[in-house]
VOGU-3710 file (C-alpha; in Angstrom, 3 decimals, decimal comma):
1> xxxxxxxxxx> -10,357/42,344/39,704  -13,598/42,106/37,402  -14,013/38,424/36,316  -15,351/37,301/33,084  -18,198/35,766/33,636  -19,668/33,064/31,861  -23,527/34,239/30,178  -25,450/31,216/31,725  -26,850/30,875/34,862  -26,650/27,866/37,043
11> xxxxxxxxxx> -29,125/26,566/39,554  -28,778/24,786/43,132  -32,092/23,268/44,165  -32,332/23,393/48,145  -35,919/21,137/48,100  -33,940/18,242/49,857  -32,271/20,382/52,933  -33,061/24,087/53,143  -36,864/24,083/51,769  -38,008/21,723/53,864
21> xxxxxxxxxx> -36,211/22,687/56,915  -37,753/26,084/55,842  -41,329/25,053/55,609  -42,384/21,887/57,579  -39,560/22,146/60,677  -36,883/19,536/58,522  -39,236/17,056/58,695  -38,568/15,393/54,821  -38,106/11,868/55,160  -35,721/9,729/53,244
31> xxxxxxxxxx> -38,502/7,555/51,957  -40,234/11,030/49,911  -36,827/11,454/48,634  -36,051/8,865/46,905  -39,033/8,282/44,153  -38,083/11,349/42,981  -34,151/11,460/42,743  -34,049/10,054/39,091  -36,189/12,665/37,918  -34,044/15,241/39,800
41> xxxxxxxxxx> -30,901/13,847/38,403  -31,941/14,119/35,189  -32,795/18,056/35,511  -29,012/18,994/35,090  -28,615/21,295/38,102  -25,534/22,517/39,097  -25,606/21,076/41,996  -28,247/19,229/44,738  -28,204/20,438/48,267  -29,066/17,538/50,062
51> xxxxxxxxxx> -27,410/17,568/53,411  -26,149/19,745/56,647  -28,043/22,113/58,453  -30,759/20,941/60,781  -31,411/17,564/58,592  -28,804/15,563/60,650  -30,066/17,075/63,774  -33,804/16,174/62,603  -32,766/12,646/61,345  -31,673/11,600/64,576
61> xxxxxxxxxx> -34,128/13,756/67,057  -37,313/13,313/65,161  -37,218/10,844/62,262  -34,871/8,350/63,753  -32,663/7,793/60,473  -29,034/7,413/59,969  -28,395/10,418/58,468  -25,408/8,417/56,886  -27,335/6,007/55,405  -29,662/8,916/53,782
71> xxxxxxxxxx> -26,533/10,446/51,936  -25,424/7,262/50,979  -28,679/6,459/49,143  -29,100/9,999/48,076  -25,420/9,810/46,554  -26,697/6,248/44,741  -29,945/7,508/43,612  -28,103/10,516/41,963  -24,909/9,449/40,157  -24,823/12,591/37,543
81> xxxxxxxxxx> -25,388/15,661/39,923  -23,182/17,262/42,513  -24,405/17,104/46,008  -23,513/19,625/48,255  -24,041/20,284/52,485  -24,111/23,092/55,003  -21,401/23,300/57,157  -21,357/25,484/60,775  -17,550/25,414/60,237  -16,118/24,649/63,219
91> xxxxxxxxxx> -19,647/23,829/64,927  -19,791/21,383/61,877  -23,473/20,252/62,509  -24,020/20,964/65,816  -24,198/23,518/68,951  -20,234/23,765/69,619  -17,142/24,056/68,471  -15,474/20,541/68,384  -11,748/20,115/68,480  -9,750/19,744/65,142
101> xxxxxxxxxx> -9,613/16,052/64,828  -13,412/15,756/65,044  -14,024/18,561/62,187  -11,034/16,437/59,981  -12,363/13,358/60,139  -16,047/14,606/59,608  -15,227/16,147/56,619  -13,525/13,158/55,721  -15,997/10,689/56,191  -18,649/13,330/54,400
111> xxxxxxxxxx> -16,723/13,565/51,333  -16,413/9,139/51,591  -20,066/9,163/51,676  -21,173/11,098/48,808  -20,649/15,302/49,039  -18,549/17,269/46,479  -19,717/20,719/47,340  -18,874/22,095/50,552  -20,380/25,572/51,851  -18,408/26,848/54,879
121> xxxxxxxxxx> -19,651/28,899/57,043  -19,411/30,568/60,999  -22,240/32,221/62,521  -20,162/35,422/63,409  -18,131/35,592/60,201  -15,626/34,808/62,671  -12,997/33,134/59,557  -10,803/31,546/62,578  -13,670/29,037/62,893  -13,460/28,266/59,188
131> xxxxxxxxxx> -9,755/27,540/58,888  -9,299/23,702/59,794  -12,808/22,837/57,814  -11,215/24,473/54,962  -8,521/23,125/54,801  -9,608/19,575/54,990  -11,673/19,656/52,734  -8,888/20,734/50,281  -7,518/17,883/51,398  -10,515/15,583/50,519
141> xxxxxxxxxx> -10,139/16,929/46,382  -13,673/18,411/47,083  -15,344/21,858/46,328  -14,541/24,446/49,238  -17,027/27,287/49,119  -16,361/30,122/51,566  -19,743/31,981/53,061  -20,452/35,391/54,201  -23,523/34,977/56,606  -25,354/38,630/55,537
151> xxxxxxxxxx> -26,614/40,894/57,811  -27,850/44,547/58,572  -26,060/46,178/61,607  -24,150/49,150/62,324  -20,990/46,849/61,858  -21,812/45,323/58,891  -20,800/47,422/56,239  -19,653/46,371/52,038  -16,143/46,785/53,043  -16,175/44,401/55,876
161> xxxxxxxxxx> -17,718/41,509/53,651  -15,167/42,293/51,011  -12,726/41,680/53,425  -13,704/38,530/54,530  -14,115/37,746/50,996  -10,532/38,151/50,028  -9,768/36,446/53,180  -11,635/33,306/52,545  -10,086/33,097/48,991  -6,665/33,035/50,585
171> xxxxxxxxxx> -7,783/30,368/52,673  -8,683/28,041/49,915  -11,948/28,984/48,749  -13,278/27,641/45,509  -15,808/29,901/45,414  -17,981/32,913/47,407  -21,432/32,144/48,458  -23,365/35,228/49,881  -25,934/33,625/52,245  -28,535/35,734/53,014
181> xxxxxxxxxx> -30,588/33,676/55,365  -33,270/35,780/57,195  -34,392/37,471/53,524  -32,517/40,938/54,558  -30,907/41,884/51,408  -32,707/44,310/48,905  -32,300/44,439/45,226  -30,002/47,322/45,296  -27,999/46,187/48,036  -27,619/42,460/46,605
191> xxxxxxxxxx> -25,967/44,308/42,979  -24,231/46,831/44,845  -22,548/43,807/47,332  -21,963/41,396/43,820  -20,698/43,964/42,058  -17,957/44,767/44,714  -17,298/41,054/45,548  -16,713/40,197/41,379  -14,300/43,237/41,595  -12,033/41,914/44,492
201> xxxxxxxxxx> -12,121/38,048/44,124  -11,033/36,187/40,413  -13,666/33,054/41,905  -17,496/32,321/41,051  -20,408/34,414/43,095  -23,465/32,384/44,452  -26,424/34,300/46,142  -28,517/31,776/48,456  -31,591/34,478/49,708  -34,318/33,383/51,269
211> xxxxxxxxxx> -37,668/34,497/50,258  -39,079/35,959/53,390  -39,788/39,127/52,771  -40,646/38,626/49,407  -37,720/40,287/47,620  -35,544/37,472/46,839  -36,636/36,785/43,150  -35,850/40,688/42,530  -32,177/39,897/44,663  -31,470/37,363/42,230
221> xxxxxxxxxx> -32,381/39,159/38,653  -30,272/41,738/40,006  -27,462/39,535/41,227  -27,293/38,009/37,973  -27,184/41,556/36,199  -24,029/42,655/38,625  -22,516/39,288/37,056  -23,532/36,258/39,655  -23,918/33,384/37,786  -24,633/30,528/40,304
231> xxxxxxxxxx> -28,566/31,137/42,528  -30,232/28,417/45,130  -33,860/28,434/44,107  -36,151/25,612/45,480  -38,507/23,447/43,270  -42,395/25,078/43,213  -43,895/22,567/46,250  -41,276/24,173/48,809  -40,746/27,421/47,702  -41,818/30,754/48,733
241> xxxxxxxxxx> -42,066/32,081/52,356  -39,465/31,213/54,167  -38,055/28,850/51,543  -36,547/30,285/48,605  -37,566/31,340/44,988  -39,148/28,937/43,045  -36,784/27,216/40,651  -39,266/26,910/37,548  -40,137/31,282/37,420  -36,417/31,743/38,212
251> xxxxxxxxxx> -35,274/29,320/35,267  -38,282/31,179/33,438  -37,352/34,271/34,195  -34,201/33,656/31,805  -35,339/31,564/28,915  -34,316/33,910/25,754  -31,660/35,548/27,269  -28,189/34,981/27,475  -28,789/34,390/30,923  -30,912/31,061/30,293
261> xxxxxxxxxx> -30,311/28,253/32,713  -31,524/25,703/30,009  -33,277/23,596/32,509  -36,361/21,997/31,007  -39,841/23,611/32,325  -42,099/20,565/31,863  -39,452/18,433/33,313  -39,351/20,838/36,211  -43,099/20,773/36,802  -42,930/16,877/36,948
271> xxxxxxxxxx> -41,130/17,432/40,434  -42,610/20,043/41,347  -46,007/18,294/40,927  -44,599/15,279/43,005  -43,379/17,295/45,698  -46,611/19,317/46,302  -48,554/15,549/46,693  -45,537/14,636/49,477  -45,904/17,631/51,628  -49,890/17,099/52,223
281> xxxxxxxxxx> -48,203/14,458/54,391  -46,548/17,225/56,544  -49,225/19,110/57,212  -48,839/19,110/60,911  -45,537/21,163/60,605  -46,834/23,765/58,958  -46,766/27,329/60,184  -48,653/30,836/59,788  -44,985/31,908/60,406  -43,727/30,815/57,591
291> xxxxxxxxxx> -45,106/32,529/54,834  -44,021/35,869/53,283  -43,644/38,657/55,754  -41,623/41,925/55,201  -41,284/42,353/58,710  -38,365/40,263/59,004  -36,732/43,706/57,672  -37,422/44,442/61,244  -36,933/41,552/63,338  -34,447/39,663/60,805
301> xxxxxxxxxx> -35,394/35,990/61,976  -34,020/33,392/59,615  -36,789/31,125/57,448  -35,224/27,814/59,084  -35,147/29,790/63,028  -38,839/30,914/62,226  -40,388/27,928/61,652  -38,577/25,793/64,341  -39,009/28,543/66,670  -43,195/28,635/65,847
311> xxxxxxxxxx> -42,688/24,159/66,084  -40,500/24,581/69,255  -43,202/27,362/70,994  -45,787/25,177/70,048  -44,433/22,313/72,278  -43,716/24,896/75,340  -47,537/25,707/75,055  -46,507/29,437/74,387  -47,338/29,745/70,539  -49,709/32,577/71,689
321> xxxxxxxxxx> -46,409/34,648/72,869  -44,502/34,375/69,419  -45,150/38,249/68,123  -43,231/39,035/71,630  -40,507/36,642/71,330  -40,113/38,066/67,837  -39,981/41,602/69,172  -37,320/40,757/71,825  -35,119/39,153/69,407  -33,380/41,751/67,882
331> xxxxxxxxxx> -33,045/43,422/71,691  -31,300/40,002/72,390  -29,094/40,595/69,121  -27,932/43,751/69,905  -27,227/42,764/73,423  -25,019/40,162/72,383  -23,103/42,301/69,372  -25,121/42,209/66,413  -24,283/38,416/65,762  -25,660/37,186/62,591
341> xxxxxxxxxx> -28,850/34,987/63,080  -27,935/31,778/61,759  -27,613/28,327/64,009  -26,061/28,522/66,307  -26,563/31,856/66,870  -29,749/32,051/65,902  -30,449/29,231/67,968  -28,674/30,962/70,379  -30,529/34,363/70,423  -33,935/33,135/69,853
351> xxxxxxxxxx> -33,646/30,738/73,201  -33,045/33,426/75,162  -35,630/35,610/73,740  -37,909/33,078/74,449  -36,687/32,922/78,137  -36,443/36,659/78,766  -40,147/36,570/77,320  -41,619/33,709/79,252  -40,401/34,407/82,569  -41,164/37,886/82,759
361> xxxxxxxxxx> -37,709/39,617/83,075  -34,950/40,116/80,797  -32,152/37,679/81,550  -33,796/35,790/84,466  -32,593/32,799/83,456  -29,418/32,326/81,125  -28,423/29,815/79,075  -25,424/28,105/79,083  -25,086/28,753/75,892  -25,542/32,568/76,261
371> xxxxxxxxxx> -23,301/32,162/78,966  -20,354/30,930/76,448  -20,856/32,864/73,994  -19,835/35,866/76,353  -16,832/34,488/77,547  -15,655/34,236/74,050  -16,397/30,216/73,173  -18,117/31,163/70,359  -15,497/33,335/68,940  -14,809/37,191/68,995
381> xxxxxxxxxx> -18,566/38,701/68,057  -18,911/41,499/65,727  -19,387/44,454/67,684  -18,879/44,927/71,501  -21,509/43,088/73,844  -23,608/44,986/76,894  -21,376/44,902/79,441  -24,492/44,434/81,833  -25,196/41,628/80,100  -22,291/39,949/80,462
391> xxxxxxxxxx> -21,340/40,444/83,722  -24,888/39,408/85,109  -24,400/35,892/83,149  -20,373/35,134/83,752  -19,458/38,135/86,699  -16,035/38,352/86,645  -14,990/35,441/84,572  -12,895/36,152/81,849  -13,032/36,356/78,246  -11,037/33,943/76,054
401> xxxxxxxxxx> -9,308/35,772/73,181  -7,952/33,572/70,264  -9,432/30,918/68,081  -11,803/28,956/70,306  -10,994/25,383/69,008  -7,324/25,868/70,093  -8,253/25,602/73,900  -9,947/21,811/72,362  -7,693/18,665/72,944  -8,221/15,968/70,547
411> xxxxxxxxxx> -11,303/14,582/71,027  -11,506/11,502/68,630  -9,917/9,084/70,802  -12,352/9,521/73,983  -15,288/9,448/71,580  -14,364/5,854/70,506  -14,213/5,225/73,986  -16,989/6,399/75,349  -19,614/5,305/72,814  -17,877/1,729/72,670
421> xxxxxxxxxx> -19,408/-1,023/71,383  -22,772/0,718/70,322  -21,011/2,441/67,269  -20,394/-0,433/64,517  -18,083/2,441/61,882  -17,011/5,484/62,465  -19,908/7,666/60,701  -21,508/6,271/64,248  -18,705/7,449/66,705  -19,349/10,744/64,767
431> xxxxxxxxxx> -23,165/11,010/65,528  -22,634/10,550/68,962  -19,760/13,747/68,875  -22,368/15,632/66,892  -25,601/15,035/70,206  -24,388/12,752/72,752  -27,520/12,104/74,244  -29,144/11,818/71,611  -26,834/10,250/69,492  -26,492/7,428/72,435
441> xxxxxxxxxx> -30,080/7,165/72,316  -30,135/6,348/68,985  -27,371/4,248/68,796  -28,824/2,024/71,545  -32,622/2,010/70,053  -30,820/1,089/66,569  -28,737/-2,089/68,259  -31,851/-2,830/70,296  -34,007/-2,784/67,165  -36,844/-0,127/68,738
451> xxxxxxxxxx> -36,158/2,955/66,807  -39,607/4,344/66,536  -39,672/7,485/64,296  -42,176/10,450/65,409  -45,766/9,470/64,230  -47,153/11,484/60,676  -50,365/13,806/61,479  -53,575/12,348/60,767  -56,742/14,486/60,464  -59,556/15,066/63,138
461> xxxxxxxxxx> -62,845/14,543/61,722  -64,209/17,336/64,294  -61,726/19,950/63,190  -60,109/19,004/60,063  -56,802/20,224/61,283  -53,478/18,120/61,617  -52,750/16,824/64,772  -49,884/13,767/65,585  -52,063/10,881/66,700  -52,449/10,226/70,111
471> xxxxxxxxxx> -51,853/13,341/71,652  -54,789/16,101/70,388  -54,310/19,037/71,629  -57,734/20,780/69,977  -61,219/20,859/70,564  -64,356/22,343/69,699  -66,146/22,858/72,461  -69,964/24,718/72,762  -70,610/27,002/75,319  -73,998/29,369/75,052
481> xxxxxxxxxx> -75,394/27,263/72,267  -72,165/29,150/70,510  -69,201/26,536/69,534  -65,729/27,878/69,591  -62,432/26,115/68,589  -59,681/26,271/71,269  -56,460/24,955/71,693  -55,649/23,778/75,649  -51,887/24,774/76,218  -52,116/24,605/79,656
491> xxxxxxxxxx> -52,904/21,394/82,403  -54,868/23,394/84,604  -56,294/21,933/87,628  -57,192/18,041/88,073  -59,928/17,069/90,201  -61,763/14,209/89,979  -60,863/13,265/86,482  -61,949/16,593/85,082  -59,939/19,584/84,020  -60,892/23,210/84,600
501> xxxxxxxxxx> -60,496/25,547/81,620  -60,799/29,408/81,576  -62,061/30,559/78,484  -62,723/34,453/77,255  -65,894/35,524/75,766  -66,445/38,292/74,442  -64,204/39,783/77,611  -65,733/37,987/79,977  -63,541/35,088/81,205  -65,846/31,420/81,973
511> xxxxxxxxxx> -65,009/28,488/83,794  -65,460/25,516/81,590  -64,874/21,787/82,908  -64,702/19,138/80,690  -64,353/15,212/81,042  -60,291/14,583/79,080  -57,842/12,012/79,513  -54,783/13,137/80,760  -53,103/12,306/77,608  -55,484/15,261/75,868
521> xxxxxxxxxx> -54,146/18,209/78,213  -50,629/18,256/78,718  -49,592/14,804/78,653  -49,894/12,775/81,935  -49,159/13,998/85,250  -46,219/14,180/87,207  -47,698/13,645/90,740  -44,911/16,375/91,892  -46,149/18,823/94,249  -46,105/22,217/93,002
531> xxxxxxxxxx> -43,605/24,322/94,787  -44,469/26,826/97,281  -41,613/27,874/99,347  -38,088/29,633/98,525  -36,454/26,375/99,386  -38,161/24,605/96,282  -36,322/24,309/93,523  -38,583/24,668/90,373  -37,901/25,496/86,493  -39,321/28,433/84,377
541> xxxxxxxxxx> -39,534/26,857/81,203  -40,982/23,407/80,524  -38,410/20,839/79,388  -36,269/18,040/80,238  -33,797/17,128/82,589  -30,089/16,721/81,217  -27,892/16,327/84,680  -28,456/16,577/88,241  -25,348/17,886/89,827  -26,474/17,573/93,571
551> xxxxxxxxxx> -27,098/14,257/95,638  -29,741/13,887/99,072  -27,442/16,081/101,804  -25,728/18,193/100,082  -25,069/21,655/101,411  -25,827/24,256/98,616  -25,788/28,025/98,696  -27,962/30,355/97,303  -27,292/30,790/93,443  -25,805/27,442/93,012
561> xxxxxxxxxx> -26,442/25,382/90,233  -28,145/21,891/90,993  -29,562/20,712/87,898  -29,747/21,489/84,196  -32,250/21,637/82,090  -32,464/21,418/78,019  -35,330/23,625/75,948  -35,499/24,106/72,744  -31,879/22,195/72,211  -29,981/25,137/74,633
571> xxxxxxxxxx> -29,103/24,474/77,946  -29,914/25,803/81,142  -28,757/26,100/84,724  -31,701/25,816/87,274  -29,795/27,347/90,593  -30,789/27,156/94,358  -32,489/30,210/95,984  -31,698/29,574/99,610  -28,553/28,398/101,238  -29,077/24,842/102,744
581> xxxxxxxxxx> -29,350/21,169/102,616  -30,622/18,860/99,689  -33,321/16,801/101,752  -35,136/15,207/98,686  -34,586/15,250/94,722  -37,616/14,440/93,005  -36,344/14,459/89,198  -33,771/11,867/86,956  -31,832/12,226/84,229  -34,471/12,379/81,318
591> xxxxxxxxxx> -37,707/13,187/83,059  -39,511/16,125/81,182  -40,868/18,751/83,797  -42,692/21,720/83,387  -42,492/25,079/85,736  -44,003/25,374/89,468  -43,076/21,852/89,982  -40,604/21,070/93,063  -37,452/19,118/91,608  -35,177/19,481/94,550
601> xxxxx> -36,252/20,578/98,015  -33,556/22,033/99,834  -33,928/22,867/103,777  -32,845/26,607/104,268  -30,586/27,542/107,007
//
């Protein structure tokens, strides 16, 4: 059915959520918000996107906020515009599916707290884990928008997302949003794909494409020609790269045409102007990854995965491996069916990329994660899996067919419980479902009045480059009357105080101590003895320590899992190598530990 379209076009800005988890790792605090939200208001957008994705994730993790409490005062500081979220469906905002009555009353207490525009989506295009988020928030009175995650694969053709198109509308769906997150579509493809969804559904189009490649401007002039008339752009300060087109060309791209958005350039510049002050302040999460790159044609890694991944490599001390984490990830992708890469399977995918590329072998280690996914917890993916694959990270286990949520009990109830008395409404009892740990964590610090939010970068004089205070990580260092600029990922040997460095010159590799504290190189030591026998349980990624499942005498066999680890926000299994019995456990619940270091040792039998 071809819809009549309205002539003018209307603009989401993503500057509050998607640009600056695009750009500077979700890092945005509430306090840079806020000065500007009258001006914002005032613009006459469409809509704000102010919440969802990673910024509840980063709120809690990194910034120590109640992301509550920043919707709230978002919602207060702009009465006249719409604000709108991301939604992971039934993953709502975090790394699994929760069970009905946590994705109800989520949406329910989102809608209480300020957001009118809701965009649905699930990281396979799997619609099963849309239906219950859907339909609540029918039942809130608020905007349902149903969202086709775009992709390139041999499985993902026009007719399949004109399928799920029609589908979604029957479901409730206000309106259609195409996102393409990784900056895949083309000009061509994005009219050709509009032109067929305006043709089979009688609701509004919007196109949310990321700039990576640099071809996102061009999606949206030709979007709008095949008869979309709702685009995300993202003010000047955050656009670009990664981010999105910038909303002052787009809305000047249109002025004189019946197209126009009639959004005010000057008034647009004012923001833009403030926002490109407030992210000086940021400069630490900045990224060579994040700029315009047509590559991700090839290895199709989201703006939002690429810069956390570049942030999260950075903190492994492996930034130097990212070009071959980027090459295994679409290896990883088409191991595991051509999923979309969009949290959490992006998340997904690029954690095991990283693994398969750190320890040397594809698929040493497996995340749990990884581990679900294949037995179906994830929901059905789009094309069949490597059977190899799957039966070297679940054997024989079987695969779970159906919606995944209906294997859930109610979970609501044993949330209250757990959490208790440290959750004062239930916006808290819903952080905690959403990161348990962390959400405890912060519930605690909050009632115990030490919440402590990650420190801002300062500047080195010797450098000039960002670096969080207290922990450099960079040096200049001479050698040969020649100085060179290094960065020590690595803790290298400690004797006497001093650390031993090997640096390459011109091919030839040196041996260069210097005098550091141990807070410069890797953080302090351990004092665990580095493990040298098959019955010493060690970890092959740095990270920290989420459960120990074995106690002092123990028998354990070979293969057996006895503690698990978190990196990078997926979790893995560290397993025994030798059958035998626990004789010392060296690690805690919460103790960070990095690889070669004995955790368990385990006589063999």
């Amino acid at each position: 059915m071809q819809q009549t379209q309205p002539s003018r076009v209307h603009v989401t800005d993503v500057v509050l959520r998607d640009g600056h988890q695009s750009l500077i790792a979700t890092r945005l605090r509430t306090e840079d918000m806020l000065p500007i939200c009258a001006k914002l208001d005032a613009i006459g957008y469409h809509s704000l996107e102010v919440w969802g994705g990673a910024t509840f994730d980063a709120c809690v993790r990194f910034l120590k906020e109640d992301p509550w409490a920043r919707l709230r005062e978002l919602r207060e500081a702009l009465p006249s515009t719409p604000l709108q979220m991301l939604l992971r469906g039934q993953n709502l905002l975090g790394y699994r599916h929760y069970a009905d009555d946590v994705v109800e009353r989520f949406i329910a207490k989102s809608a209480d707290n300020g957001i009118d525009i809701f965009r649905v989506f699930d990281a396979l295009n799997d619609l099963r884990n849309m239906e219950t988020a859907m339909r609540a928030i029918k039942a809130s009175g608020k905007h349902a928008q149903g969202t086709l995650c775009y992709t390139v694969s041999p499985v993902h053709t026009l007719d399949m997302f004109v399928d799920q198109a029609r589908q979604m509308v029957d479901m409730g769906a206000d309106s259609i949003a195409i996102k393409d997150m990784a900056g895949l579509l083309t000009p061509y493809a994005t009219g050709e794909l509009v032109s067929a969804l305006s043709e089979a559904v009688d609701v509004p189009i919007h196109l949310h494409a990321h700039a990576t490649s640099g071809l996102s401007s061009l999606c949206h002039l030709k979007a709008v020609e095949a008869g979309c008339r709702h685009i995300d752009t993202c003010i000047s300060a955050f656009a670009g790269g990664t981010s999105h087109p910038s909303t002052e060309s787009m809305a000047a791209a249109f002025v004189g045409t019946d197209y126009d958005t009639g959004l005010n350039l000057e008034a647009l510049k004012e923001v833009g102007d403030y926002f490109r002050e407030v992210r000086k302040k940021y400069a630490a999460f900045e990224s060579e990854f994040t700029r315009e790159d047509v590559s991700v044609q090839i290895n199709q890694v989201p703006g939002g995965m690429m810069s956390n991944l570049a942030n999260q490599l950075k903190e492994q001390n492996a930034l130097s491996q990212i070009r071959e984490v980027f090459d295994e990830i679409p290896r990883v992708r088409a191991d595991l069916g051509y999923p979309p890469l969009v949290t959490p399977t992006s998340q997904i995918v690029g954690t095991q990329a990283v693994m398969n590329v750190l320890t040397g072998e594809r698929y040493k280690a497996i995340t749990n994660e990884v581990k679900r996914y294949l037995q179906g917890g994830y929901g059905k993916p789009p094309a069949e899996v490597d059977e190899g694959v799957r039966r070297r990270a679940i054997g024989n286990a079987p695969v779970e067919e159906g919606r995944p949520a209906d294997r859930l009990s109610p979970e609501m109830q044993r949330l209250y419980s757990d959490i208790g008395e440290l959750a004062k409404s239930e916006e808290d009892v819903l952080t905690f479902a959403m990161f348990p740990e962390l959400g405890r964590e912060f519930l605690q610090q909050r009632r115990d009045g030490t919440l402590s939010p990650e420190p801002l970068p300062s500047v080195t004089e010797a450098s000039g480059r960002p670096v969080s205070e207290g922990t450099p990580t960079e040096f200049i260092i001479d050698v040969h009357g020649e100085s060179y600029e290094v960065q020590i990922t690595g803790v290298g040997s400690n004797k006497g105080g001093k650390r031993q460095v090997y640096l390459t010159l011109d091919g030839m590799p040196e041996e260069v101590v210097f005098e550091a504290r141990d807070a410069y190189v890797g953080g302090a030591a351990s004092g665990r003895a580095q493990a040298t026998s098959a019955g010493h349980v060690t970890t092959s990624m740095p990270g920290n320590i989420v459960d120990v499942l074995v106690a002092v005498g123990d028998s354990v066999k070979a293969g057996q899992a006895v503690l698990i680890t978190e990196a990078m926000k997926m979790e893995t299994e560290v397993q025994a190598r030798v059958n035998g019995t626990v004789q010392a456990i060296y690690v805690a619940k919460g103790d960070r530990v990095t690889p070669g270091e004995v955790l368990v040792e385990i006589e063999e039998l």
